[in-house]
C-alpha positions, 0 to 999 in steps of 0.5 A: 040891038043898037048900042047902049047909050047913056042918058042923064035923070035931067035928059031923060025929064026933058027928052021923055017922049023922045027917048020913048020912041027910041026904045020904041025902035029898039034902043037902049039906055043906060040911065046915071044919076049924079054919074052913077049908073041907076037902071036901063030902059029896054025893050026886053022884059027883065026875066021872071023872078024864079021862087024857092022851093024851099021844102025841095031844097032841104030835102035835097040837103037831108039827102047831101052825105055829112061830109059834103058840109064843108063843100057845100057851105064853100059853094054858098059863100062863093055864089054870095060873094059872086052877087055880092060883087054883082051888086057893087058891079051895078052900083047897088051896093059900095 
């Protein structure tokens, strides 16, 4: 795959069929909006979201010994913060 490259919302409006063949032959682009990164256009598929399974989940935490609870409320709140900074990473969040 070739280099990202960046791409204007106001080149991307004049340049659309362009830019599609590009894609087409495996390009990748980063598209800003007022300098801000917004999304990128890409070949790839974006990967399938995976569901819950809830009711597995609990009963894993049922099973968990009492005093896990510290640990696992830490595992939590760093994984929250790892997406946390993922999102402001991406400009999706301030």
């Amino acid at each position: 795959m070739s280099d990202m490259k960046t791409l204007t919302m106001r080149e991307l409006n004049r340049k659309t069929a362009s830019i599609l063949d590009a894609i087409e032959r495996g390009e990748t682009f980063e598209v800003r909006r007022r300098g801000r990164a917004i999304g990128y256009l890409t070949q790839a598929a974006p990967a399938p979201e995976r569901k819950a399974d809830w009711k597995a989940h609990f009963q894993w935490l049922k099973q968990q010994p009492k005093s896990r609870g510290r640990v696992l409320l830490a595992e939590f709140e760093a994984e929250r913060q790892r997406l946390r900074d993922r999102d402001v990473s991406m400009g999706q969040l301030k």
